[in-house]
N, C-alpha and C positions, 0 to 999 in steps of 0.2 A: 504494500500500500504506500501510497504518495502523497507526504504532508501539502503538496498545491494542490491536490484534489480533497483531502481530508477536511481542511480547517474552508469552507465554502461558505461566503455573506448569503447566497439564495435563502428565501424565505420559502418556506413552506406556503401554500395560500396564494402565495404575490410573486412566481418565479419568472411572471416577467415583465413585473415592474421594477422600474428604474428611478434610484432616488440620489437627488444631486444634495451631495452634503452642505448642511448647512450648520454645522453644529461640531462639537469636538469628542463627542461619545463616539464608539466605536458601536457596529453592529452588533455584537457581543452584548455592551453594557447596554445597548437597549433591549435583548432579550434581562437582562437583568431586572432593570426600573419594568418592563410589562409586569414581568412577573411577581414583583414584589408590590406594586401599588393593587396587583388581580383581587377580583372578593373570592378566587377560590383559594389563594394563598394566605388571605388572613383568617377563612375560617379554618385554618389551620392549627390557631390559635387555642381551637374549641374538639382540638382531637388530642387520643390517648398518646402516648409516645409510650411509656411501660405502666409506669405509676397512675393511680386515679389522679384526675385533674385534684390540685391541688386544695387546702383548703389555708391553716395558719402558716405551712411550709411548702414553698413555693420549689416545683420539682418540673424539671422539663415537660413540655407538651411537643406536637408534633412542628409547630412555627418556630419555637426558640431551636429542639434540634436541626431545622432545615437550615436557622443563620449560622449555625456555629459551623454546621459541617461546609456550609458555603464556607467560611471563614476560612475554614483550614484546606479545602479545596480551590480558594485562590493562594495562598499560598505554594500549594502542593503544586499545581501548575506554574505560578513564578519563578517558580526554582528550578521546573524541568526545563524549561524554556529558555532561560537561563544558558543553565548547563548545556542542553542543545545548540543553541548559539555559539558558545563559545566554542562547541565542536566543528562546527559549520555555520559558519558565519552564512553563509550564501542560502539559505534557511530564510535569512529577515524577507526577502521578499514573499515568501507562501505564507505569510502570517504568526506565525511561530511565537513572535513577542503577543497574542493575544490569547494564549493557552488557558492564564488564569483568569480571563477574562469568563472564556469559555465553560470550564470548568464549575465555576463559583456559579453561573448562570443552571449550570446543570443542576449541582447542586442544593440552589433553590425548590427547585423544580423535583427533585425523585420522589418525593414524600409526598406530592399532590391527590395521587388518583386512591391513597388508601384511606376505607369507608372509617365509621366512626368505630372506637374500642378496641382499636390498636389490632394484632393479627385476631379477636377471637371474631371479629368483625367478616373479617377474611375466609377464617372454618367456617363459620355460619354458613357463607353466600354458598361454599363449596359442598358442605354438607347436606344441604336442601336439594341441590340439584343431585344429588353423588347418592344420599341415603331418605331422603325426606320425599313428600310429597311431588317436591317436582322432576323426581327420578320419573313419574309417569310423562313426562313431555319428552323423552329421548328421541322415542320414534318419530316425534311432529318436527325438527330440528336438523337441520343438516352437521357432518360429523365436526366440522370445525368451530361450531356455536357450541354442541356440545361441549367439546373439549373448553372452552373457554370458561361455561361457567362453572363445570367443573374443576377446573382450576385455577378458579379467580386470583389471580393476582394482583396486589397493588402496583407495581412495576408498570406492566401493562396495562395499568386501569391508567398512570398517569402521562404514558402515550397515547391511548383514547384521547385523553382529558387534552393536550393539547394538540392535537391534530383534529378532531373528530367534528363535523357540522353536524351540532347538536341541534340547532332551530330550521335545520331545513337552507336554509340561507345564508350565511356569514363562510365563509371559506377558510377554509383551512384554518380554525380554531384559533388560536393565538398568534397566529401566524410567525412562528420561530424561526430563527437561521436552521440551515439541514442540520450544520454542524453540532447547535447545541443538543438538537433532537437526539441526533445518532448516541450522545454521550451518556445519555440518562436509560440506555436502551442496554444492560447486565446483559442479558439472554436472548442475542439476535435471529431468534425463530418463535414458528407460532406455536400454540398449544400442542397441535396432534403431532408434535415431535419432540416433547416438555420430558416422555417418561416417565421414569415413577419418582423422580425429583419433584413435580408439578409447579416448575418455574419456568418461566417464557417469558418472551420481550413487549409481544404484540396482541391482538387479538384479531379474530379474522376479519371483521368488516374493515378496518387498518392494516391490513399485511399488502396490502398494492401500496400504501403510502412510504410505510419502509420500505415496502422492496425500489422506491421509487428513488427514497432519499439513500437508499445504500449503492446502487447502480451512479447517482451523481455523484458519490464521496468517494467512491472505488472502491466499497468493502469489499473483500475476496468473498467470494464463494467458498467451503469449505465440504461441503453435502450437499448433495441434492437429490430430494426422493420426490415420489406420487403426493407423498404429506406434506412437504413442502421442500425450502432452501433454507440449511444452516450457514448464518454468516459469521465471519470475522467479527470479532467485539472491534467498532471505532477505537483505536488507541487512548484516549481520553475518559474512556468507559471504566478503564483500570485507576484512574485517579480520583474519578468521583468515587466508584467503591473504596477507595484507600482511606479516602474524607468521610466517608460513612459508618466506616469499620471502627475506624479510631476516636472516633465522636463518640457511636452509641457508648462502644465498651467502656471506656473513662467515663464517662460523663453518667452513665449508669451507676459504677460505683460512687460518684461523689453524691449522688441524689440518693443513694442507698444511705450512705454516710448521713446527710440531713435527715434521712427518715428513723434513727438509728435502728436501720437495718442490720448497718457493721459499725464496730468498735473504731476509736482514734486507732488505736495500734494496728489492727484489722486492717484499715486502709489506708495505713503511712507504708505497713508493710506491703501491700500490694505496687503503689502509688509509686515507690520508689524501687521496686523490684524489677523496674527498667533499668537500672543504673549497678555498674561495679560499685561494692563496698564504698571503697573513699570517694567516689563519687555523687553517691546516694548521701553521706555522709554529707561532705560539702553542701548537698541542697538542702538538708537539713539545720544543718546551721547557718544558713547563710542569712537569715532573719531574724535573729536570736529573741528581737524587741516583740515580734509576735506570738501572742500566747494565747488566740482564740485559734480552735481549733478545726472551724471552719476555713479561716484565712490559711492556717497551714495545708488544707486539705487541697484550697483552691490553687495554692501557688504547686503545692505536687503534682496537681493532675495538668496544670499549664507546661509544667516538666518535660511529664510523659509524652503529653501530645507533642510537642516539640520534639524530642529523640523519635517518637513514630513515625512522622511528618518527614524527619531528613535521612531516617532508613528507609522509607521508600519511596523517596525522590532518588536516593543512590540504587536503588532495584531496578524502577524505570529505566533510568537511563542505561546502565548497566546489560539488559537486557531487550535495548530498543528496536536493534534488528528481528528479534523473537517475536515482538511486539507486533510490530511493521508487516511480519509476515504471517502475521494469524497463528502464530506457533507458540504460545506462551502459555503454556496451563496452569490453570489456578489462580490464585488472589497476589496483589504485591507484598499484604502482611505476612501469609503462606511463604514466601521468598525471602522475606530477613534475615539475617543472623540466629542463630538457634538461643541466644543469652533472651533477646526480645522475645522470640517468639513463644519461648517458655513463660515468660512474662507476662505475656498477652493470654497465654494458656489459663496461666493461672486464674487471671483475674475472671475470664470465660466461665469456669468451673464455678469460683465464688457464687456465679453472675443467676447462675443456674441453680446454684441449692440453695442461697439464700434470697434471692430478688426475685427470680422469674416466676419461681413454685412460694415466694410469700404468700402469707394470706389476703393481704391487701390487692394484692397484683390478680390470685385467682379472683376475691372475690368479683372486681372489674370486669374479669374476661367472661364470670359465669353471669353474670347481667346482662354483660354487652353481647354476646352472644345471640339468649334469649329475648333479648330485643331486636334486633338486628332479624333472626329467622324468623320469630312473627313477622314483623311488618312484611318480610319479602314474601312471606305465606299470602298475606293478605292482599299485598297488592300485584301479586301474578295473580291470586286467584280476579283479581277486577280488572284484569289486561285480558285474561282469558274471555271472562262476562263481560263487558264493559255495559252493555244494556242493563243490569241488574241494579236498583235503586242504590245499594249500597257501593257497588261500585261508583256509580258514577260520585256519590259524594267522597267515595276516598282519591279519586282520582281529577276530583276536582281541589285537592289540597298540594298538588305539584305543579311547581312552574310550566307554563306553554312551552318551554323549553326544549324538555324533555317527551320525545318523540312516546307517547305513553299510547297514542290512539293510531300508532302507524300501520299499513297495510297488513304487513306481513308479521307473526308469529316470532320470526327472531330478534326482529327489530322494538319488538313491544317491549319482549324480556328483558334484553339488555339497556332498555329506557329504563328500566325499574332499577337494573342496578345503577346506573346512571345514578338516578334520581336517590338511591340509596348512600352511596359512598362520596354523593355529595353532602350529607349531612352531617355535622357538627354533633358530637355526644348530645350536647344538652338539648340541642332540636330533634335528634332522634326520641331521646326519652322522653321529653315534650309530646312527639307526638301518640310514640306509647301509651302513656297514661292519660289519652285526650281518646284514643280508639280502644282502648280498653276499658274508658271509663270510671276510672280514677283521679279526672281532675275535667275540670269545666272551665273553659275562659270565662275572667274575672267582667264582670258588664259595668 
């Protein structure tokens, strides 16, 4: 693959309109500001990331993880590009100094298309169709629909989300550079070649749009069957996951730490188990004046991410022909040094018997769940009826938006998740206890 063909201004939507700069933003930074002034990136604000949304202790949601890991994802690109530069200069022309531009826009952007309550939102949508009630529509559904909501993924829901002409009208959804598209896109194939992983990039009424934007960017080909084409991950696809890996897992335990979930000692010892002895030591002392144990937690975990962040910018680059040629397996963290990587092991495991299986954490996912699969009960069964009284009034509670009364069968269903995984926790539960009948608007 070929960084002049890779890093591409075309817009998604507008590829062949032509815009005479007027301005000092680069194409890039304005997928950035769309993104971030969007109302589907602030209700972001209003979704699960691990922990219940907060109450007196204020713990990541899914907006604050999306700036951080942008944060560390324009670095994470700075530094490549950088360093590429300074390999080959002759680079500056394909764009190359706008990596973290790219990247940080991505990174805004991966966490869009996932529904409310964090993954048990995700099993829900999966489990309905896969063991629930709407295992009976397989038949009605062509195989690649199937596949899709049986394997609902947020990834590909927030490819939908920004590609997808939702009102019938508007073109090409947000209308993004290809480049930043390609970068937020992990698993470049569609569902019916996911396997028993059930991770994918796209979904199928969007698999002509990537194949469209992977064809203009030069992804390789890699496979190609009946079920579809496996591509090339875009190069930049490894550093938004790199921004993401190293965000959740830190920043997991430091909101573990506020919850006390884990001890001081618990996560100084984790926190600095990035670092040789006298070096862990040295950051230790090196604030001696601070003695809340918050602040100490905060400046460790600023540590780590930093030593994460410049071991895999050195793997990247290190490994950019691999890269370049579709040949790279696995993750950039997967390729560290084995001191980090045990590191990072560690904190995983923590992450796992004390945070993920809390009580706090199931209790969230066994609600959000249950709410999540009613409503989708309820409102396939009024996409299926639409003439039936009660339908029509639940389906006169979703934006015109959302294609809910369209021709065809597949197009209905996947309005519902639409319309599903665009909800906010507290508007989902909202409307829960409004159709279930445990709460009335106040008159």
């Amino acid at each position: 693959m070929d960084w002049k063909q890779l890093i591409s201004h075309k817009r998604f939507g507008r590829e062949d309109a032509y815009r005479v700069a007027t301005e000092h933003r680069s194409e890039f930074q304005r997928d950035f500001d769309r993104l971030i002034f969007s109302a589907a990136f602030r209700r972001m604000q209003n979704k699960t990331q691990v922990f219940p949304l907060p109450g007196s202790v204020f713990v990541h949601n899914r907006l604050t993880h999306s700036l951080e890991v942008s944060s560390v994802g324009r670095s994470l690109g700075s530094d490549v590009s950088r360093e590429l530069l300074q390999r080959q200069p002759e680079l500056a022309a394909a764009g190359l100094g706008e990596i973290g531009s790219i990247v940080s826009a991505a990174c805004l952007a991966h966490d869009m298309g996932n529904p409310p309550f964090g993954h048990s939102g995700e099993r829900a949508i999966c489990s309905f169709f896969s063991e629930g009630k709407g295992r009976e529509l397989e038949a009605e559904l062509p195989a690649g629909v199937w596949a899709d909501l049986t394997s609902f993924d947020g990834n590909a829901n927030a490819f939908r989300l920004l590609t997808h002409q939702f009102d019938g009208h508007r073109r090409g959804g947000f209308v993004m550079t290809y480049s930043t598209l390609a970068s937020i896109v992990k698993y470049p194939y569609p569902a019916t070649m996911c396997g028993r992983k059930k991770k994918f990039g796209f979904f199928t009424p969007e698999r002509p749009y990537f194949e469209r934007i992977a064809e203009e960017l030069g992804l390789r080909v890699m496979e190609e069957t009946p079920r579809g084409r496996r591509y090339a991950r875009h190069p930049l696809v490894f550093l938004v996951e790199a921004a993401d890996d190293i965000c959740y897992q830190v920043m997991d335990i430091e909101d573990a730490h506020k919850l006390r979930l884990l001890s001081d000692a618990q996560t100084e010892e984790l926190l600095l188990g990035f670092f040789a002895p006298d070096v862990a030591e040295s950051i230790r002392t090196a604030y001696p004046i601070v003695t809340d144990a918050a602040d100490r937690v905060a400046y460790y975990r600023s540590c780590a991410i930093n030593a994460l962040e410049q071991a895999c910018v050195r793997v990247f680059t290190e490994h950019i022909d691999a890269i370049l040629a579709g040949e790279f397996g696995g993750s950039l963290i997967g390729h560290m040094p084995e001191e980090l990587r045990a590191a990072y092991k560690r904190c995983e495991d923590v992450a796992v018997r004390k945070i993920y299986n809390s009580k706090e954490v199931l209790d969230i996912e066994l609600a959000g769940y249950h709410i999540i699969y009613t409503l989708l009960e309820l409102m396939t069964e009024a996409v299926l009826s639409p003439e039936k009284a009660y339908s029509q009034l639940l389906l006169g509670q979703a934006s015109r938006q959302y294609q809910l009364r369209a021709d065809s069968l597949p197009e209905r269903l996947m309005a519902v998740v639409d319309y599903l995984s665009g909800m906010t926790d507290v508007f989902a539960l909202d409307l829960y206890r409004k159709i279930s009948g445990q709460s009335l608007p106040m008159v």
